[in-house]
C-alpha positions as CSV (number, residue, x, y, z in Angstrom):
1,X,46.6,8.9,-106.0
2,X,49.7,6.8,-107.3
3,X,50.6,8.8,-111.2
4,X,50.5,6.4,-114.0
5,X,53.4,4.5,-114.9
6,X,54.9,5.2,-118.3
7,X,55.1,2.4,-120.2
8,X,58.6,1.6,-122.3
9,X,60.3,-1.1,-124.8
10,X,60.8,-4.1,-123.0
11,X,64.1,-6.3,-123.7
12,X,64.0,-8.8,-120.7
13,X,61.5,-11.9,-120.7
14,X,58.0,-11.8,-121.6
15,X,56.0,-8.8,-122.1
16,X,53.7,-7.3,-119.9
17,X,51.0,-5.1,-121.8
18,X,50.5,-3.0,-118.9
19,X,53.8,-2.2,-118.6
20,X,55.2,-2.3,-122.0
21,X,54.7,-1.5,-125.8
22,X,53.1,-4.5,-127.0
23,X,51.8,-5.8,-130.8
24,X,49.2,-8.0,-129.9
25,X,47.7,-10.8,-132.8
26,X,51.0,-11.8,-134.4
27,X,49.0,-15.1,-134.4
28,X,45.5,-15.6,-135.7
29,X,44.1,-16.6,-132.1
30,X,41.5,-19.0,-134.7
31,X,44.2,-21.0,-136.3
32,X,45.1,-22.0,-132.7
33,X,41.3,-22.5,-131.4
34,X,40.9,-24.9,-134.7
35,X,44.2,-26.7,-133.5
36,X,42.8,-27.1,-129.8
37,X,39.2,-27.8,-130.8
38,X,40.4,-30.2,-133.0
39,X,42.9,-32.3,-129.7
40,X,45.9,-31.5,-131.4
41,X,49.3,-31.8,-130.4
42,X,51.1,-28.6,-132.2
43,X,54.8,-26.8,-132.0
44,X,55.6,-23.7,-131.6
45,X,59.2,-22.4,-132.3
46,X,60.9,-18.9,-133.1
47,X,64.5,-17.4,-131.9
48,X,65.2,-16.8,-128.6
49,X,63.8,-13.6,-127.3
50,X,61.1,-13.4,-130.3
51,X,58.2,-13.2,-128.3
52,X,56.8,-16.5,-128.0
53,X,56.0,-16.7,-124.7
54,X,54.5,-13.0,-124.7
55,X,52.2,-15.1,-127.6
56,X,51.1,-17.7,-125.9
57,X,50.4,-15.6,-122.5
58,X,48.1,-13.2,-124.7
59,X,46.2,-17.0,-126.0
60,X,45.5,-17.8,-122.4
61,X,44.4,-14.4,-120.8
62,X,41.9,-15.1,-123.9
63,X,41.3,-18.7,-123.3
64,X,40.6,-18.0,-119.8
65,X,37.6,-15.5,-121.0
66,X,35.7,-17.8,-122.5
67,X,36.2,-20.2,-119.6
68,X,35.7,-23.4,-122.1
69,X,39.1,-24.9,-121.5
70,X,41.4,-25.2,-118.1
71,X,44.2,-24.0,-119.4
72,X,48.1,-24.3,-117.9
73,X,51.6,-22.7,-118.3
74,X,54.8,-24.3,-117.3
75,X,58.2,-23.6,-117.9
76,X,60.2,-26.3,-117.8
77,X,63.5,-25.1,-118.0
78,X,64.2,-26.0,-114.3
79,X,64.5,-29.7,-115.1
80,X,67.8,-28.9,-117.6
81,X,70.1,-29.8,-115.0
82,X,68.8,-33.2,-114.7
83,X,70.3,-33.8,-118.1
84,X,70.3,-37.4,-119.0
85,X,68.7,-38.4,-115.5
86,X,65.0,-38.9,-115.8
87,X,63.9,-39.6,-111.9
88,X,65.5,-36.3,-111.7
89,X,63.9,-34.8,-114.4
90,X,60.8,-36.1,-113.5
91,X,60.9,-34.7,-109.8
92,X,61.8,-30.9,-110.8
93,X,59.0,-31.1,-113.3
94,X,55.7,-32.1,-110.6
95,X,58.0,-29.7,-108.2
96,X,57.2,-27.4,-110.9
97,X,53.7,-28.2,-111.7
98,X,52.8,-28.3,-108.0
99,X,54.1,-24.7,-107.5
100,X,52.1,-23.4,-111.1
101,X,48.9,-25.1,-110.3
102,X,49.1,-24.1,-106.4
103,X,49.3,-20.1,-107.5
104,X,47.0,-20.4,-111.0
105,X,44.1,-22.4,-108.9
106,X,44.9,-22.3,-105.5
107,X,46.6,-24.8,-103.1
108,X,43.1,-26.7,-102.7
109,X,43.2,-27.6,-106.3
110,X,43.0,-31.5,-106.3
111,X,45.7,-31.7,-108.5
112,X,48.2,-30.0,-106.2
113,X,47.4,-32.8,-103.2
114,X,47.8,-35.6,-105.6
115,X,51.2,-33.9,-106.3
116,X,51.7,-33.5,-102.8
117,X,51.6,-36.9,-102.2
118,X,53.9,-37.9,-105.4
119,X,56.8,-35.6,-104.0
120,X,56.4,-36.8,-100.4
121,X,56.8,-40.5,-101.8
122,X,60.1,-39.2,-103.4
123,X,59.5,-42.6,-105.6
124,X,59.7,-40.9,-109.6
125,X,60.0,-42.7,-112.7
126,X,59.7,-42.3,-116.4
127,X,56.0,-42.9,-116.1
128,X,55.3,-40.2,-113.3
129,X,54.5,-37.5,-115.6
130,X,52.0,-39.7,-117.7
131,X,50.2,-40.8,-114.4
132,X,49.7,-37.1,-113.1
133,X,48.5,-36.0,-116.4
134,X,46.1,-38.9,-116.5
135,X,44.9,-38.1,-112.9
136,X,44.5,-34.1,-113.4
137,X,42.6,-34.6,-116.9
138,X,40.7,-37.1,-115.8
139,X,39.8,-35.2,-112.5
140,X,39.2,-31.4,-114.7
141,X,36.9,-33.4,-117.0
142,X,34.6,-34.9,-114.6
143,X,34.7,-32.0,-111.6
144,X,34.4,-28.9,-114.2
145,X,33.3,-31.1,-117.5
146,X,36.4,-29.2,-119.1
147,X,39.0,-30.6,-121.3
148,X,43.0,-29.6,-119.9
149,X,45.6,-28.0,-122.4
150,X,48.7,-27.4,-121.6
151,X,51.6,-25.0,-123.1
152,X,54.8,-26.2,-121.9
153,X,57.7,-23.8,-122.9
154,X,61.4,-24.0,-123.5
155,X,61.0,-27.9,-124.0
156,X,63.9,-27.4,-126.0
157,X,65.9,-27.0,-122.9
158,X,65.5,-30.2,-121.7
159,X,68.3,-32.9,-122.4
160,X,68.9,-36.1,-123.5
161,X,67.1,-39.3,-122.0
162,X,65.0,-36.5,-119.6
163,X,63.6,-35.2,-123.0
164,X,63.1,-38.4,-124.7
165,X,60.9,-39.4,-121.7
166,X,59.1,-36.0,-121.5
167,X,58.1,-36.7,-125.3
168,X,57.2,-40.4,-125.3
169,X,55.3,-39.7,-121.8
170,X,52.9,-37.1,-123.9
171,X,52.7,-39.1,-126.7
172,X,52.0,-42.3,-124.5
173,X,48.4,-40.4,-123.4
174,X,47.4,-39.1,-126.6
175,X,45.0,-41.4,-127.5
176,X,43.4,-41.2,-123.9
177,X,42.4,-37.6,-124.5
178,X,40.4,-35.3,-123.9
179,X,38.9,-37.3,-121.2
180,X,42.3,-39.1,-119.5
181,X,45.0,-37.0,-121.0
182,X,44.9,-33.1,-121.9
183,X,42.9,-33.0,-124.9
184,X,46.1,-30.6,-127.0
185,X,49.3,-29.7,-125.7
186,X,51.6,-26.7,-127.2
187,X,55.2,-27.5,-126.7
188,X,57.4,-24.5,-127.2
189,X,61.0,-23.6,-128.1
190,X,64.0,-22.6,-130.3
191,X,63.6,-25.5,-132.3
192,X,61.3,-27.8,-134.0
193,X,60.7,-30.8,-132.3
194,X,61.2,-33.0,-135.2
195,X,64.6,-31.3,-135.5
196,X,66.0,-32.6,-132.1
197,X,68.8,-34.8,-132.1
198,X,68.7,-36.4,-128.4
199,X,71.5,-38.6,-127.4
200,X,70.3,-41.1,-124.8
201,X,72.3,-42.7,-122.3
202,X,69.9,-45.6,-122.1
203,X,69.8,-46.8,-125.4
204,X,73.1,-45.6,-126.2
205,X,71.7,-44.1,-129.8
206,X,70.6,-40.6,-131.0
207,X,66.8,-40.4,-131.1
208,X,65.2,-38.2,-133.4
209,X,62.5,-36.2,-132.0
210,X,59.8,-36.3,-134.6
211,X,60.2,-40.3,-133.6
212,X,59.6,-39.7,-129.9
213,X,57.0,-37.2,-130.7
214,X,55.0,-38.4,-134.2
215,X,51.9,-37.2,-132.8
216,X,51.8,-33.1,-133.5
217,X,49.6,-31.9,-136.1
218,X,51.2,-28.5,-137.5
219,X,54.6,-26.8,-136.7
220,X,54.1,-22.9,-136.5
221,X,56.7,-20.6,-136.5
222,X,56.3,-17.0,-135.0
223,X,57.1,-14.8,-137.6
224,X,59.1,-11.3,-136.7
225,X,57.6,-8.1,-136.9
226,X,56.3,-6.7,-140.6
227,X,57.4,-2.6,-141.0
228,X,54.0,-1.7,-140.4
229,X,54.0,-3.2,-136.5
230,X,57.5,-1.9,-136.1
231,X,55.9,1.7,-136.6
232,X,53.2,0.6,-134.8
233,X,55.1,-0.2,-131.6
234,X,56.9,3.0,-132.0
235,X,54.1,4.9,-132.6
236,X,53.1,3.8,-129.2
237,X,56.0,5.5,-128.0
238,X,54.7,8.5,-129.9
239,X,51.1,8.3,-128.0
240,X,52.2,7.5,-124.6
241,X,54.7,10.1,-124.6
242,X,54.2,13.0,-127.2
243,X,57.5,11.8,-128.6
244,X,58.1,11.5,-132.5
245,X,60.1,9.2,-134.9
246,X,61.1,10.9,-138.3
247,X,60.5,8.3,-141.3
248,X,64.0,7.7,-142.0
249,X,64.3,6.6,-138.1
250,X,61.6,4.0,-138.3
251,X,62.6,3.2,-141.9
252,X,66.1,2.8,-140.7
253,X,65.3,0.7,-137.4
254,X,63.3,-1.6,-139.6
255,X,66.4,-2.2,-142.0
256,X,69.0,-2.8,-139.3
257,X,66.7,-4.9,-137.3
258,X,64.3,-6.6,-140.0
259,X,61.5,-6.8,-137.4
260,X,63.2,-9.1,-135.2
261,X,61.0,-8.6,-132.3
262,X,64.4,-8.0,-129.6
263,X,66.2,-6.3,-131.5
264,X,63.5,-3.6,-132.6
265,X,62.6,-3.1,-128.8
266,X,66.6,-2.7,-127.9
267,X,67.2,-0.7,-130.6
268,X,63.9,1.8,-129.4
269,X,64.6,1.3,-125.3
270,X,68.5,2.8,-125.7
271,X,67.3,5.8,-128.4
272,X,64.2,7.1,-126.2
273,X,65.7,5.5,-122.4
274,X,69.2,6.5,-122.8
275,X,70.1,8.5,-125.8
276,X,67.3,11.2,-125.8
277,X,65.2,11.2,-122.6
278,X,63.7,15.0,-123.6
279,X,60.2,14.2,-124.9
280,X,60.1,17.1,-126.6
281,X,62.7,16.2,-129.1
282,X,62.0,13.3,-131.8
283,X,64.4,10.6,-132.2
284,X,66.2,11.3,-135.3
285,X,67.8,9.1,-137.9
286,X,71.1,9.9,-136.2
287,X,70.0,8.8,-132.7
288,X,68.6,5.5,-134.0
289,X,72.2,5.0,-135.9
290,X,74.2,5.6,-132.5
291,X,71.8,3.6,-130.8
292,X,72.5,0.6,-133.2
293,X,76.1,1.4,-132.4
294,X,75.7,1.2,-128.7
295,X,73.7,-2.1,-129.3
296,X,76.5,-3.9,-130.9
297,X,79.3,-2.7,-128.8
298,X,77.4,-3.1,-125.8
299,X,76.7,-6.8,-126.8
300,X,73.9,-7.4,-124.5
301,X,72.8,-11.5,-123.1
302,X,70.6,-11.8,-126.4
303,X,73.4,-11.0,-128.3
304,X,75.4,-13.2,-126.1
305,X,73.9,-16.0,-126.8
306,X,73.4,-15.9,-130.5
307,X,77.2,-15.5,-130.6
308,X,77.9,-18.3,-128.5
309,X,76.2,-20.7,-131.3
310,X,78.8,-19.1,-133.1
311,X,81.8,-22.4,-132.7
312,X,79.5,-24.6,-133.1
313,X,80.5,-27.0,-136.1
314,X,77.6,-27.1,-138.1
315,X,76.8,-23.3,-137.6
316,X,80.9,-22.7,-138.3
317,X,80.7,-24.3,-141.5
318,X,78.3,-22.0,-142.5
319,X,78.7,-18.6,-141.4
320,X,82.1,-19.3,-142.4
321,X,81.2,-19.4,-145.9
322,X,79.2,-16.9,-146.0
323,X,82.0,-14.3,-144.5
324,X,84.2,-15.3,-147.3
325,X,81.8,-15.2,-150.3
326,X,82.6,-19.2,-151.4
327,X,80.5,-20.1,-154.3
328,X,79.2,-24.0,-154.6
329,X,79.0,-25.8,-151.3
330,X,76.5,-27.8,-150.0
331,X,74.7,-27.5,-146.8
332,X,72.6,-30.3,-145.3
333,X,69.5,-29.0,-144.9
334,X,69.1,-29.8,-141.2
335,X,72.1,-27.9,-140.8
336,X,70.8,-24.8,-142.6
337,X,67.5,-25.0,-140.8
338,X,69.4,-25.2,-137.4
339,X,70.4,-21.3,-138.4
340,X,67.4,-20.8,-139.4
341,X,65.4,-21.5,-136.0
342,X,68.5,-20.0,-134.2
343,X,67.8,-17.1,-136.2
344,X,71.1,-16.5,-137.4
345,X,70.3,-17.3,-140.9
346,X,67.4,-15.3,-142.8
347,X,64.6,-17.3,-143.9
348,X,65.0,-16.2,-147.5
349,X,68.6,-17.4,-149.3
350,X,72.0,-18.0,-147.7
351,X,72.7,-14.4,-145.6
352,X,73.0,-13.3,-142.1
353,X,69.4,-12.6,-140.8
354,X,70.0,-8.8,-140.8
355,X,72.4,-6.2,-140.7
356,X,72.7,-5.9,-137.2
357,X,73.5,-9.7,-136.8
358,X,75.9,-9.4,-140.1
359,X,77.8,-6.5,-138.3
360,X,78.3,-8.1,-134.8
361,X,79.1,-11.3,-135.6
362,X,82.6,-10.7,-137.5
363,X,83.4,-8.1,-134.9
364,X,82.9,-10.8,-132.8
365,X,84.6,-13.6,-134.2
366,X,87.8,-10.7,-135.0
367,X,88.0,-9.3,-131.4
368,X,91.0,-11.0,-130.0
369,X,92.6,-10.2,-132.7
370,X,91.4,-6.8,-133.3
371,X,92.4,-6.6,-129.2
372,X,96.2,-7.2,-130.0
373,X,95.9,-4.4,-133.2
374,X,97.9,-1.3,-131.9
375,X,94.8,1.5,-132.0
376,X,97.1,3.9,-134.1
377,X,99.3,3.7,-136.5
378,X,101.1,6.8,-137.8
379,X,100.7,8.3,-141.5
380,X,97.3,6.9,-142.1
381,X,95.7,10.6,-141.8
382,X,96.6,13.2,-144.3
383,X,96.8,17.1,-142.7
384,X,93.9,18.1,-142.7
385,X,92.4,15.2,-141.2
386,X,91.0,12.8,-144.0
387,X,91.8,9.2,-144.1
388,X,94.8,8.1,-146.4
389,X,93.2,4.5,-147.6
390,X,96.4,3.9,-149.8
391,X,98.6,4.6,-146.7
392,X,96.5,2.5,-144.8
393,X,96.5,-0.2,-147.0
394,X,99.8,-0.7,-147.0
395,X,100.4,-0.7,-143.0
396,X,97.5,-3.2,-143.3
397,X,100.3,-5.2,-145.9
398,X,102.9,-5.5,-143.3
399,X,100.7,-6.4,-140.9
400,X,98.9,-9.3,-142.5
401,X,102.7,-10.5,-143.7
402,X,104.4,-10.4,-140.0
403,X,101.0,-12.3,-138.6
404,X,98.9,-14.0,-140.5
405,X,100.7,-17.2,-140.4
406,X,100.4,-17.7,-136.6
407,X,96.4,-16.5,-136.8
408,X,95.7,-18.3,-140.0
409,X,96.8,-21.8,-138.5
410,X,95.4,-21.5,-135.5
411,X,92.0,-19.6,-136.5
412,X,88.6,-22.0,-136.6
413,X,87.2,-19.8,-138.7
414,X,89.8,-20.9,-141.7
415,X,87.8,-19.6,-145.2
416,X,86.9,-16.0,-143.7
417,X,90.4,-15.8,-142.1
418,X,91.9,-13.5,-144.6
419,X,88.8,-11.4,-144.5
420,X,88.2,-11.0,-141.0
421,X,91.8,-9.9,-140.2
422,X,91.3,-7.3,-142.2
423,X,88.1,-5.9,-140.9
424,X,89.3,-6.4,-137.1
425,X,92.7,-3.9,-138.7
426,X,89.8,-1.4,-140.0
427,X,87.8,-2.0,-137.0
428,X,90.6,-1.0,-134.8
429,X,91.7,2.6,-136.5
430,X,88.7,3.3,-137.9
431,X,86.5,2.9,-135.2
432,X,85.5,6.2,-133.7
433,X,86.7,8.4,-136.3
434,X,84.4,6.7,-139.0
435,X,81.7,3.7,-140.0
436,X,82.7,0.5,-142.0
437,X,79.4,-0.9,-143.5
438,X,79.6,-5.0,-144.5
439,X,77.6,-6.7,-146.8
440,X,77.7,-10.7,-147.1
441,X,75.7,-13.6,-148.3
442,X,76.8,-16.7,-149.8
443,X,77.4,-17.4,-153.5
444,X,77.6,-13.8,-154.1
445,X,81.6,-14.6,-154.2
446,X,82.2,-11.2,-151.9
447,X,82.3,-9.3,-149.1
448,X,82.2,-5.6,-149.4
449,X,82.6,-3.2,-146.8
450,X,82.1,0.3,-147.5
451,X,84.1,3.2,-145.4
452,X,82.9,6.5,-144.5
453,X,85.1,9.1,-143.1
454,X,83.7,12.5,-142.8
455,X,82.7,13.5,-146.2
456,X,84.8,10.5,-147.6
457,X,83.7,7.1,-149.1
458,X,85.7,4.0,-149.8
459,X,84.3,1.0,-151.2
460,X,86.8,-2.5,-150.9
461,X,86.1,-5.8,-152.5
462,X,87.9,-8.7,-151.5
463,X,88.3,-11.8,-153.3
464,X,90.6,-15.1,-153.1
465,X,92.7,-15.1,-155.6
466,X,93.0,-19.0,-156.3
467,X,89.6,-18.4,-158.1
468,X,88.9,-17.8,-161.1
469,X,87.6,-14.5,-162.8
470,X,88.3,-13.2,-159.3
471,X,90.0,-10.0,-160.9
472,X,87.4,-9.5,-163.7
473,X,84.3,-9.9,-161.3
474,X,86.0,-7.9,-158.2
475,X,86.4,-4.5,-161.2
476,X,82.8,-5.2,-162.1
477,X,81.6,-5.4,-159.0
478,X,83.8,-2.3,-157.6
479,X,83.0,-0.5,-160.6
480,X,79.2,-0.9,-160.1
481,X,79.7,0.8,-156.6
482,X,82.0,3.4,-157.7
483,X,79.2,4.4,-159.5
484,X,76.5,4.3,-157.3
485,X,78.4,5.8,-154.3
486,X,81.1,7.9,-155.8
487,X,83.6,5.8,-153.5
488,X,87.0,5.7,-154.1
489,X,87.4,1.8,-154.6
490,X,90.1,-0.8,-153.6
491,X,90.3,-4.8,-154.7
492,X,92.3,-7.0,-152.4
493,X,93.2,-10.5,-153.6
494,X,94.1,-12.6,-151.0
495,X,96.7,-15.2,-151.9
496,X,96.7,-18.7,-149.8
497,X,99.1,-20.4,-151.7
498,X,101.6,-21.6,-149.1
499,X,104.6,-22.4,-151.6
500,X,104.8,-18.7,-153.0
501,X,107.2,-16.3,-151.1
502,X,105.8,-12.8,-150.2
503,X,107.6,-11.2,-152.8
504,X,105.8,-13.0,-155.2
505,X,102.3,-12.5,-153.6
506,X,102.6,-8.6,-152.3
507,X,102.0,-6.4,-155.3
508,X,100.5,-2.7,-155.7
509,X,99.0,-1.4,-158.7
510,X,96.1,1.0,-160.2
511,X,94.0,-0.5,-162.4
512,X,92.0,2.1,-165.2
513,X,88.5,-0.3,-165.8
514,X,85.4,1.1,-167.4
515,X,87.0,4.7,-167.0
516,X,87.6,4.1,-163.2
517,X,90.8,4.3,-161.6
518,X,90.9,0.9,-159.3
519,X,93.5,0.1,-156.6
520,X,94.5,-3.1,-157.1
521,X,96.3,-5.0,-153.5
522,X,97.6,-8.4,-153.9
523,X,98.7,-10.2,-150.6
């Protein structure tokens, strides 16, 4: 008799509830009966690797039950390379419905011999996938007096004049359905279809997408997971296995990752997979923090992606901002959606979706240069092995002075300059010995980062000093922390005024504010 499989945290592609912790329901399955009952056209759209497609695969196992519907999957990702071409386009897509339909319902279905003869034609167009639609809905609604829906996923990866075509096609059968055309079609991706700015060749104009598709009914985005499914899915750990979480674990996994579905599962598969593999012994609050660690050094393909958004313009502008704390821009609002879907940007106010995120991406965007930072630097650690911040400080000085001028001009990431050289220097010496916590969010006119070493805590403000009340804010705000953490506390201005010499700029002081003694660096 084969033994049971243990389940475990899946990070890779759709989940598989037989094999892996699952939270099942993070939709009402009624809102999306209503939607179908109703022969809508709807969106779906969430973050890459948020679990939409485990989602929708959970709707059809259920559809499928009650038999009422025919129901169909397709990915359509295949037809991305045919970019701007639409015959192209057009011919990986029936390749792809021919090869779905053949394995859901069987070679014979009548369906996959009307695409049979399509492809052996080889004659496509932009009205092939209207006409097989037509044909197939027609067919299902007079052989098995069912209406067809379809859930086509990563739409979003289609391109250009391929996409347009895709859309219009859809929205050219709408009014035939249910009994022509599939009575409601999901469309599923990153984005919003009404978001899409498609370029096409043909018409040589960008398209918006809510014009090529003005016929869906509701938008609905997949929401991450709430603390209580977080524990839930762990606690399904806990029953398959016999191994525990403490509370501050799962209290702590669900403040790094916010519920964001990947990042929860990653963060659970490298603590109970890799880190501790001895059921007998409960994954602690510091195996969860070294697995977090692991997670953004490692810098897995989800991760990889997310930071590849990262030069893009529009997302530039505004993670930019948000790294150096500027006060009083203006985003458009498609813009600061686009972050949104990405999942870069939290749903709630201008900050990086979660601390995970907010600590990966300026290690990220600082790793060449932290790369050519030498890994120690002598006179930075007192005898008996603490950190010496104001010795540190000061070899940070010098460095910034001999290159920040080649690294500022050169840098896309101009308003967070200043600030990221200095966390890829503190990334580079501190890293291993200690942990440097950020904090960021735009309009909050700083970013803090707060060292520990050993039993030692060091709070540093950093503020531009062209602004003004930069001094008076950056003591308040250090002397709030000071307070709350005991830290030893440090305010760097950072001076970008190109016409004053470094003498004038580089000063050292202590400043004595609200009966705290403040280090005050001026560079």
């Amino acid at each position: 008799m084969e033994s049971k499989k243990e389940k475990f945290f899946s990070t890779a592609g759709a989940l598989d509830p037989k094999k892996h912790y699952f939270i099942p329901g993070r939709f009402a399955i009624e809102e999306i009966k209503n939607l179908i009952e109703k022969e809508q056209y709807f969106i779906l759209h969430a973050p890459r690797q948020s679990g939409k497609t485990t989602a929708v695969l959970e709707w059809i196992r259920l559809f499928h039950q009650g038999n009422k519907y025919k129901v169909f999957y397709i990915n359509v990702e295949s037809a991305q390379a045919a970019r701007g071409h639409v015959e192209e386009g057009m011919r990986t897509l029936l390749h792809r419905f021919q090869a779905g339909i053949a394995l859901e319902f069987g070679p014979n279905d009548p369906a996959v011999h009307y695409l049979n003869h399509e492809i052996d034609k080889k004659a496509f167009s932009g009205n092939s996938l209207y006409a097989f639609l037509q044909f197939w809905a027609k067919d299902t609604w007079e052989r098995e007096q069912k209406p067809l829906v379809l859930f086509i996923d990563e739409i979003d990866a289609l391109v250009g004049d391929t996409l347009i075509s895709v859309l219009r096609q859809l929205r050219d059968g709408y009014l035939s359905r249910p009994e022509a055309f599939p009575q409601s079609v999901c469309l599923f991706g990153v984005r919003d279809v009404r978001d899409y700015r498609i370029w096409s060749d043909q018409e040589q104009a960008t398209i918006q997408g809510g014009s090529a598709f003005n016929i869906k009914a509701e938008s609905l985005v997949l929401p991450d997971f709430s603390k209580e499914q977080v524990q839930n899915l762990y606690e399904q750990h806990t029953q398959e296995t016999g191994q525990q979480f403490t509370e501050e674990a799962l209290s702590y996994a669900f403040t790094q990752t916010k519920g964001q579905p990947w990042l929860t599962n990653a963060l659970a598969y490298q603590a109970c997979f890799r880190d501790e593999t001895n059921r007998s012994h409960p994954i602690t609050l510091e195996i969860i923090t070294k697995a977090r660690e692991t997670l953004i050094k490692r810098c897995d393909t989800h991760l990889d992606v997310l930071l590849d958004r990262l030069q893009e313009p529009r997302v530039r502008q505004i993670v930019d901002a948000i790294i150096s704390g500027e006060t009083g821009k203006i985003f458009p609002i498609d813009d600061v959606q686009y972050l949104r879907d990405l999942g870069i940007l939290s749903p709630n106010g201008y900050q990086i979706a979660n601390p995970i995120y907010q600590e990966i991406i300026p290690r990220a965007l600082c790793m060449t240069m932290q790369d050519r930072i030498p890994s120690t630097l002598p006179g930075y650690l007192n005898s008996d092995g603490s950190l010496n911040m104001h010795q540190l400080l000061l070899s940070f000085t010098q460095f910034y002075r001999e290159n920040s001028g080649v690294w500022l001009k050169n840098f896309a990431y101009q308003e967070s300059a200043p600030h990221l050289i200095l966390m890829a220097f503190l990334q580079r010496l501190i890293n291993g010995g200690g942990i440097i916590t950020r904090e960021y969010a735009l309009d909050s006119q700083r970013v803090d980062l707060f060292i520990t070493w050993k039993k030692q805590r060091f709070a540093i403000e950093i503020k531009m000093a062209h602004r003004k009340k930069s001094l008076q804010e950056g003591l308040e705000q250090l002397s709030s922390y000071m307070d709350k953490s005991g830290a030893e506390g440090h305010l760097l201005l950072f001076d970008r005024d190109s016409t004053k010499s470094w003498e004038e700029k580089i000063q050292q002081k202590q400043e004595l504010f609200q009966g705290k003694l403040i280090y005050l660096w001026r560079l």
